[in-house]
C-alpha positions as CSV (number, residue, x, y, z in Angstrom):
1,X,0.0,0.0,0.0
2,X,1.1,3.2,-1.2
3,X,1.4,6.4,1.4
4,X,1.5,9.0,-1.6
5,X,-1.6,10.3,-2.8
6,X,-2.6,10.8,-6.5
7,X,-4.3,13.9,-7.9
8,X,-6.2,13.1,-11.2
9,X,-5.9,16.1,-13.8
10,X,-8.3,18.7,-13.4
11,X,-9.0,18.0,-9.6
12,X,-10.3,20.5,-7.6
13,X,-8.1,20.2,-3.7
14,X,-9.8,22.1,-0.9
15,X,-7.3,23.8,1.4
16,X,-8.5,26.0,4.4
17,X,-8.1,26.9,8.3
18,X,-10.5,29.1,10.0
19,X,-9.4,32.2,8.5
20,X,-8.4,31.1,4.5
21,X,-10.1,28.6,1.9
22,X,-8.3,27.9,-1.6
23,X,-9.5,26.0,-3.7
24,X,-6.9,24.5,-6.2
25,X,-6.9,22.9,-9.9
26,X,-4.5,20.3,-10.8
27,X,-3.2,21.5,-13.7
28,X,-1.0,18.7,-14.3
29,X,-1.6,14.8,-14.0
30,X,-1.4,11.9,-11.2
31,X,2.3,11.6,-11.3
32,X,3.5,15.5,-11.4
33,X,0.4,17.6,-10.3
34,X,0.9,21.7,-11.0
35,X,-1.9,22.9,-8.4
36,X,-3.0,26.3,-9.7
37,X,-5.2,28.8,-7.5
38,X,-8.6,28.3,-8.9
39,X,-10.3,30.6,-5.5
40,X,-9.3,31.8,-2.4
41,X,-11.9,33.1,0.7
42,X,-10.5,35.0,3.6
43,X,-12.8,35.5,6.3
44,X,-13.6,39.0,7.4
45,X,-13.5,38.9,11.1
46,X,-12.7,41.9,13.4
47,X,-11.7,41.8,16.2
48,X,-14.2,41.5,19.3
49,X,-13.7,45.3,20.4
50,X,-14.4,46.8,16.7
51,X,-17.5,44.9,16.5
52,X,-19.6,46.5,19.1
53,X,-19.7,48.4,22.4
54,X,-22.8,46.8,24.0
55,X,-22.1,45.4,27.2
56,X,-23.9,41.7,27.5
57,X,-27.5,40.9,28.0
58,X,-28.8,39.7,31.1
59,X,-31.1,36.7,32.0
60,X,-33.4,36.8,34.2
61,X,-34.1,33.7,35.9
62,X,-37.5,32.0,36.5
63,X,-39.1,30.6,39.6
64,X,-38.1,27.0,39.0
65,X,-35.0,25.8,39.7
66,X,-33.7,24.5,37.2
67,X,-34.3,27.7,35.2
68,X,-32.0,29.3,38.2
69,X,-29.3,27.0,37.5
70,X,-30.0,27.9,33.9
71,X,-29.3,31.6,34.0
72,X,-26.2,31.1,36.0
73,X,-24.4,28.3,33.4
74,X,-25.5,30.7,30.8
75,X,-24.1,33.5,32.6
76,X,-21.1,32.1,34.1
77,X,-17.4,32.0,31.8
78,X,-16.9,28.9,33.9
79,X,-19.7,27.3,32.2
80,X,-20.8,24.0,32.8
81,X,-18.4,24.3,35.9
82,X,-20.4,27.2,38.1
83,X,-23.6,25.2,36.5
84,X,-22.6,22.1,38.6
85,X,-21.7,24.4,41.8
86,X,-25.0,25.8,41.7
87,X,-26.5,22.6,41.5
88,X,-25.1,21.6,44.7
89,X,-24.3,24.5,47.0
């Protein structure tokens, strides 16, 4: 079994990340591929502080219980973590 992988001509080979996509064309065949840029997306994505000013929303919990523990794991950075704390202290 062979560990190199084969290209057929005119394949289209998705490359991306979270911030870059290309999208390449072999322009060549199986045995010397010539991948040529056939697209590339870049994501627009600025940073946090550029892409508002509103401070967060806030939740405000029910009479039940569980809809306590609710609002806090949705409030909470520590997640699931304070969820469990508040579940039982």
């Amino acid at each position: 079994m062979s560990n190199k992988m084969s290209i057929p001509h005119d394949a289209i080979v998705f490359v991306g990340d979270g911030r870059k996509a290309l999208f390449l064309r072999n322009a060549g065949d199986e045995k010397f591929p010539d991948l040529k840029t056939e697209q590339v997306f870049v994501d627009q994505n600025p940073a946090t502080h550029d892409q508002g000013t509103d401070r967060p929303g806030r939740l405000s919990a029910g009479s039940n219980a569980r809809d306590r523990r609710t609002a806090v794991r949705t409030q909470s950075e520590g997640g699931r973590h304070c969820g469990a704390a508040a579940h039982f202290g």
